[in-house]
Steps between C-alpha positions, in 0.01 A plus 500: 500500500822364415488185288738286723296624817225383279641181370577395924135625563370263200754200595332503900176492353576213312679274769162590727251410248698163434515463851121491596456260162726274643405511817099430336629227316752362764665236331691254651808655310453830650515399858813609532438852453220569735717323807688813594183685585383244723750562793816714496713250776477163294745417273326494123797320291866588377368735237393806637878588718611373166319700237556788850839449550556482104383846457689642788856334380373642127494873653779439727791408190260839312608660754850442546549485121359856502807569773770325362400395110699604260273767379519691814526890479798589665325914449566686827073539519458124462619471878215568641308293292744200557473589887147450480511177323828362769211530750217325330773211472583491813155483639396282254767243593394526820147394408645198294692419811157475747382337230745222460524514938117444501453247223785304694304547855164410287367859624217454258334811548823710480534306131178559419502824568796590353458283181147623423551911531839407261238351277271776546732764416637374172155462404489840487843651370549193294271649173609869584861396489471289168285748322739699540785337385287420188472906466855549522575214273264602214630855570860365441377271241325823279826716532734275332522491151 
């Protein structure tokens, strides 16, 4: 198994096992975390089409950075590539846009929804995509004199 497969499979486990201790525990400080779960219509606080809408904005600018950084490869095979990515942007600003239209209505499940699958999914690329860059960084770091 690959290690960063490994290191997202290892990272899961952790969050669930912390998880079911708080939830044991349930301390008045940890409230906040288990209200989600308890209905997907009510609105649980600012934070989660914060931390939700942070991550989106965060891939959105990757994304266009990616298209119109200044590292861009301006190779005749990166086109495709770059294509691919134009539409991710686009559909991703279209997310950010029902987002900001539903947190404006107060469509609270529409939020929720949104906000928690954006939370779900960086759980999972988030240590694939830093491990990684550490890779390629200690790769870079061991060819230089």
């Amino acid at each position: 198994m690959d290690k960063s497969k490994l290191l997202s499979l290892v990272g899961i486990a952790v969050l669930i096992a912390a998880w079911f201790v708080l939830r044991a525990l349930l301390p008045p400080s940890a409230q906040w975390l288990f209200a989600p779960w308890r209905g997907m219509t009510s609105d649980h606080g600012w934070w989660v089409w914060a931390v939700g809408g942070g991550l989106l904005v965060w891939l959105e600018v990757t994304y266009l950075l990616t298209l119109y950084g200044p590292w861009r490869s301006r190779k005749p095979d990166a086109a495709v590539g770059l294509g691919c990515v134009l539409m991710a942007a686009i559909a991703l600003g279209i997310v950010i846009a029902v987002l900001l239209a539903a947190v404006a209505f107060k469509w609270w499940a529409v939020v929720n929804f949104i906000c928690f699958m954006t939370m779900l999914m960086a759980l999972l690329i988030l240590p694939q995509y830093y491990w990684a860059k550490w890779q390629d960084w200690r790769k870079r770091r061991q060819r230089t004199p």
